[in-house]
MIDREN-125957 format. One record per residue (C-alpha): residue number from 1; residue in one letter; x, y, z negated. Coordinates in pm, whole numbers. Each point is the difference from the previous one (the first is absolute). Layout:
BEGIN
  resi  resn    east   north      up
   NUM     A       X       Y       Z
...
END
This chain:
BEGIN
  resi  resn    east   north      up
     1     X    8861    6229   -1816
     2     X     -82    -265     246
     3     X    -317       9     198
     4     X      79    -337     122
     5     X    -325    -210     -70
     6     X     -22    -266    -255
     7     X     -51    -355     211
     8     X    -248    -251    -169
     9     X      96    -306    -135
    10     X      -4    -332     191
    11     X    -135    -359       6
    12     X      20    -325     176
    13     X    -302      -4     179
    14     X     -91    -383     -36
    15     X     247    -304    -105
    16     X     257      28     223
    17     X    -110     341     160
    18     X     158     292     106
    19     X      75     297    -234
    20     X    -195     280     -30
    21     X    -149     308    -130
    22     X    -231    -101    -291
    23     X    -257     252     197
    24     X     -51     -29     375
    25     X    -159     183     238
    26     X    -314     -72     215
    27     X      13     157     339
    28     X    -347     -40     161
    29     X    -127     372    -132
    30     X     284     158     224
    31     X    -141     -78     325
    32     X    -344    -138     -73
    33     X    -308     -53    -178
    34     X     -34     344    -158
    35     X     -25     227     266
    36     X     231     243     179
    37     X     389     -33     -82
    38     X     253     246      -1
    39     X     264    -161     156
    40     X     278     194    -119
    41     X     -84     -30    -371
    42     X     -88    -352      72
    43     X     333     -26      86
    44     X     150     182    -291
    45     X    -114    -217    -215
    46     X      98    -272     106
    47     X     394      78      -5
    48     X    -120     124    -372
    49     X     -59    -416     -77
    50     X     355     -17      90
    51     X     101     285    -263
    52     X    -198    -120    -300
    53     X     101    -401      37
    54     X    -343     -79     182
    55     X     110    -282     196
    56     X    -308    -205      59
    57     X    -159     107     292
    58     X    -311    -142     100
    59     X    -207       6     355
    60     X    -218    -251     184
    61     X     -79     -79     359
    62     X    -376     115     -34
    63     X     105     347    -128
    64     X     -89     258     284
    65     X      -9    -271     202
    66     X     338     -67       2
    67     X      59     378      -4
    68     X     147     -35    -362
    69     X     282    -195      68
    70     X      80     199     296
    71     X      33     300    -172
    72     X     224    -172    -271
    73     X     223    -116     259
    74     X     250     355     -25
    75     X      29     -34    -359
    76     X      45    -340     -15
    77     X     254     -29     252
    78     X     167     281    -238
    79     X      10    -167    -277
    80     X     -20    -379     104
    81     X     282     -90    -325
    82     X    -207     158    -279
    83     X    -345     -64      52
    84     X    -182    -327     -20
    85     X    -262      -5     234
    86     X    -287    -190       0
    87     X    -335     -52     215
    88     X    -287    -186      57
    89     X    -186    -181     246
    90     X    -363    -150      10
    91     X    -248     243      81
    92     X      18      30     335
    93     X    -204     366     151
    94     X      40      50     371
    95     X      70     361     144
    96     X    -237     -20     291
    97     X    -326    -113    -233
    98     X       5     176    -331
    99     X    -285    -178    -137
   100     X     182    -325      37
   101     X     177    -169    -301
   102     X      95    -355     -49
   103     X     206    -212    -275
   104     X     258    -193     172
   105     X     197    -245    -195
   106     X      77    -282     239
   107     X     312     -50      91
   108     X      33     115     362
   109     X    -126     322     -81
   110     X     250      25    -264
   111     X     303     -38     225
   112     X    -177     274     229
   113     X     -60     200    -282
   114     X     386       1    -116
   115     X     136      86     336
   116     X    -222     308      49
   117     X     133      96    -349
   118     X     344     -36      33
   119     X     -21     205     338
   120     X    -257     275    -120
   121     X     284      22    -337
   122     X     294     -36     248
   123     X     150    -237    -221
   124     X     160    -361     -18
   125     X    -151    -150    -305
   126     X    -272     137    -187
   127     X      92     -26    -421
   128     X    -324     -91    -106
   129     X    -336    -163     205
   130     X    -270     -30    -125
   131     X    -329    -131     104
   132     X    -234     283     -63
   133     X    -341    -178     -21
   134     X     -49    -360     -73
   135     X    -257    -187     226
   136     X    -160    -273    -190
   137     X     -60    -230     299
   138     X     382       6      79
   139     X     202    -237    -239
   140     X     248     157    -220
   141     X     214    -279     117
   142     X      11     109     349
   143     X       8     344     -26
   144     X     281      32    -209
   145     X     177    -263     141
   146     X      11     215     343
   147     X     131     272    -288
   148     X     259    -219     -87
   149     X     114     -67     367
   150     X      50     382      66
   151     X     279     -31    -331
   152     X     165    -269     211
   153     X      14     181     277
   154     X     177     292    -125
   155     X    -335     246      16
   156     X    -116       8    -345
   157     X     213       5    -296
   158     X    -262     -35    -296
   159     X    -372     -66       8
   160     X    -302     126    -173
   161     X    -374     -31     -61
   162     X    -316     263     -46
   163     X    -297     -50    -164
   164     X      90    -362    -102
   165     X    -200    -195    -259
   166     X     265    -184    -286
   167     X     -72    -300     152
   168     X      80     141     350
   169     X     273     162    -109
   170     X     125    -382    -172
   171     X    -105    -198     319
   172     X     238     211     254
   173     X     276      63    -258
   174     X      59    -443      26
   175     X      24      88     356
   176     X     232     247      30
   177     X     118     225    -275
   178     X    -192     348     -49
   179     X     204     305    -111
   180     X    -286     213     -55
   181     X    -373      16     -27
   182     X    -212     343     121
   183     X    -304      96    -140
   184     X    -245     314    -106
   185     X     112      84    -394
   186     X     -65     292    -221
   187     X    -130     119    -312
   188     X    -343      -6     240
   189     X      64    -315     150
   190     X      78    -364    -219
   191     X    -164    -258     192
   192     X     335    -154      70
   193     X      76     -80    -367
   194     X    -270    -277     -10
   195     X     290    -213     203
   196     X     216     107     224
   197     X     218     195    -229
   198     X      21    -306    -225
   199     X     121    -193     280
   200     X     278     219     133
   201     X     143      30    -305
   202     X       5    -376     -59
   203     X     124     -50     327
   204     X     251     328     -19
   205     X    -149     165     286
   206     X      -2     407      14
   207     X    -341     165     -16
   208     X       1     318     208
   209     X    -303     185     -32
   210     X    -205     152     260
   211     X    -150     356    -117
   212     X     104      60    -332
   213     X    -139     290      -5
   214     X    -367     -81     134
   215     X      54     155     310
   216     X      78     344    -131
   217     X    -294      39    -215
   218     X     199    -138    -336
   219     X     189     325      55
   220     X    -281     221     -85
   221     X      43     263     313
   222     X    -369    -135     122
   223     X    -153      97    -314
   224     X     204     293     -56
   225     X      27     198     314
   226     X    -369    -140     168
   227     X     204    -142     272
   228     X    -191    -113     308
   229     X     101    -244     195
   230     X      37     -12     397
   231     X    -152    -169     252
   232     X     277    -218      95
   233     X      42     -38    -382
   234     X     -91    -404     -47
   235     X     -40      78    -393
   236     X    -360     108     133
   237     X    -114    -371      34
   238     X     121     -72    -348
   239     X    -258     -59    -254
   240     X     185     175    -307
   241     X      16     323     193
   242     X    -418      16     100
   243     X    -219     183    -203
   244     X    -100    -115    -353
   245     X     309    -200      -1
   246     X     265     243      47
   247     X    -173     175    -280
   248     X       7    -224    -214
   249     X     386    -102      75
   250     X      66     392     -28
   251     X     -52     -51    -401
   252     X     172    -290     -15
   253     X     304     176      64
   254     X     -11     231    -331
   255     X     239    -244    -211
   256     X     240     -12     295
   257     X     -54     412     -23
   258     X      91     -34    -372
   259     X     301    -171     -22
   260     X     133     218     275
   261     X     -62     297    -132
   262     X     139    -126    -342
   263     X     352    -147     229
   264     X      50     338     197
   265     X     -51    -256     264
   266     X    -233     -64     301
   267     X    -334    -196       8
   268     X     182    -220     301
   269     X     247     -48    -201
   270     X    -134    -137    -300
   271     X    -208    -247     237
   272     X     295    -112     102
   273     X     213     -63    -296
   274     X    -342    -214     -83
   275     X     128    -186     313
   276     X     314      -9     -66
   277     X     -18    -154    -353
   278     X    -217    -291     100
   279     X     341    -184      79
   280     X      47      22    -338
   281     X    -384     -93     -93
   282     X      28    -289     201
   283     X     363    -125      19
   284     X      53      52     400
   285     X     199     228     187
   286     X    -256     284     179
   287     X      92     243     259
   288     X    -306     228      96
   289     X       1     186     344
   290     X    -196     323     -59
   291     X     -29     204     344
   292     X      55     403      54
   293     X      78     195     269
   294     X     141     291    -242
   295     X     401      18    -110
   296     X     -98     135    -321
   297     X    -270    -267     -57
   298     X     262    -282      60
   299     X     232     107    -224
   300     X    -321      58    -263
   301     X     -84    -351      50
   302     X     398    -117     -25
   303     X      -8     187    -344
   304     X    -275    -214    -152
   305     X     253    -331     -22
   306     X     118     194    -288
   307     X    -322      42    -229
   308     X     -77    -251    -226
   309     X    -350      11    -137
   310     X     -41     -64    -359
   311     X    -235    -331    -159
   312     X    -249     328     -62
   313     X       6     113     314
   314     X     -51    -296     162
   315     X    -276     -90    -198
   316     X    -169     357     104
   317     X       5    -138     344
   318     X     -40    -386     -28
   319     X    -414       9      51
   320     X       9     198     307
   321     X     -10    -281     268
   322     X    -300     -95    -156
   323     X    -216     269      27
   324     X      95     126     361
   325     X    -299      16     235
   326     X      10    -140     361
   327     X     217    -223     127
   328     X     383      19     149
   329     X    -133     -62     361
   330     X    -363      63     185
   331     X      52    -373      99
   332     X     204    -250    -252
   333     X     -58    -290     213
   334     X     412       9     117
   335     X     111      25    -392
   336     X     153    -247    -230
   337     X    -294     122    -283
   338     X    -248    -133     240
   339     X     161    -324      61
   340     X      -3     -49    -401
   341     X    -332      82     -47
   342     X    -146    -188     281
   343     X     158    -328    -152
   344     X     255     -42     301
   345     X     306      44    -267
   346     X      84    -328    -134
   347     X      36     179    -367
END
């Protein structure tokens, strides 16, 4: 018998895009944001993406620091013909000052921003750029018009967006065409369904979503094993993991318990064939990039393309975003929610 693994199916990430694994793989948890890494397995799992069809592989410039896409460099450089890699620029953080933080979209600091990329990635052209953050007092026009120069140019083969309003995501798309759009969605997390998903799929734009799997805690090894989180671990700041409110989220998670349990299958696993389906729900192509820095946990995650939830199932799980407590972020100011609800969204 083979122990070969069985690769995921693939997608075209966007009208026109490039081809890949209908599950990607997000890359900041490796080297950053949740305390101490083990390189080694780090690196492990990363030539596992490779193995299971994972071939989405997504960084940005503000990860570590820049650290992030250093470290990716090896493995990229590996395997520069099967992965699609993508990053972001935007948020600019400054080594020297760590309480310094700034959202850059004007143009100059865009064609900064690229060239530090390509050298930190050690690569020619970067597959996918997207801006990370959008500053309202920058126009769309501009912004991604400096996007669509670095296409010209040979840097940038495909572009993308994060935390875009629909009518954000309409108003750059006339400017240059948008292969994919990045955002927070989960089972925990819907604010993106009041327009942006309506938009990309009208416009045939990818939706790749950000934390699928709430950060870790729609996989039920908070509530389970009492985990604590480190110092260096930035889930601290969020709101959904403080007090009352992780409690609260904690019992949220029994119907994701219950269909697992009834599946033989994991609770991460059933959030993300939720995930997964919603490119049936809504009629777009979706290619969420949940994070590990565990082999087996990858190939867990790869797995879950597989499940298909039943209309019951779903329907155990469709009030959930409604009755999480805190918000995504400490501050929402940078998100495309708060742009809606602050009128700034033409819809």
């Amino acid at each position: 018998m083979s122990n070969a693994i069985q690769q995921i199916s693939k997608v075209e990430l966007g009208a026109g895009g490039p081809l890949v694994g209908v599950q990607g793989f997000g890359a900041m948890g490796i080297s950053a944001a949740y305390g101490e890494t083990d390189d080694a397995a780090a690196r492990e799992t990363l030539e596992a993406t490779v193995e299971a069809g994972v071939t989405l592989i997504d960084t940005a410039d503000m990860y570590g620091v820049g650290a992030n896409e250093e470290f990716l460099a090896p493995f990229v450089a590996a395997h520069r013909d099967q992965i699609t890699l993508a990053t972001k620029f935007g948020i600019e953080y400054r080594a020297d000052d760590p309480s310094y933080r700034a959202i850059r979209n004007d143009p100059a600091y865009i064609k900064q921003a690229v060239e530090a990329s390509l050298r930190r990635l050690d690569v020619d052209v970067i597959d996918l750029y997207y801006m990370h953050r959008r500053h309202p007092d920058v126009p769309l026009a501009e912004s991604v018009g400096a996007m669509s120069e670095l296409v010209r140019e040979g840097k940038v083969k495909h572009l993308g967006l994060s935390e875009v309003t629909g009518a954000e995501l309409r108003e750059a798309h006339a400017v240059h065409p948008i292969a994919a759009v990045q955002t927070e969605w989960s089972v925990f997390s819907r604010d993106v369904e009041h327009s942006v998903v309506g938009a990309a799929a009208e416009l045939g734009v990818a939706f790749v979503p950000y934390s699928p799997l709430g950060r870790g805690f729609l996989t039920g090894s908070f509530a389970d094993a009492g985990k604590e989180l480190s110092d260096s671990d930035f889930r601290q700041l969020l709101p959904r993991y403080s007090g009352d409110n992780a409690k609260a989220n904690v019992a949220l998670l029994e119907p994701l318990h219950k269909i697992a349990a009834e599946r033989g299958a994991t609770t991460a696993q059933i959030a993300l064939a939720w995930v997964q389906q919603r490119a049936q729900v809504h009629g777009l192509t979706v290619v969420p990039i949940p994070g590990t820095r565990k082999r087996s946990r990858l190939l867990e995650n790869a797995a879950a393309t597989r499940i298909v939830l039943s209309a019951d199932e779903l329907a155990l799980l469709e009030p959930l975003a409604g009755r999480v407590a805190g918000e995504r972020y400490a501050d929402m100011s940078l998100t495309s929610a708060a742009r809606e609800a602050k009128g700034l969204s033409s819809e």
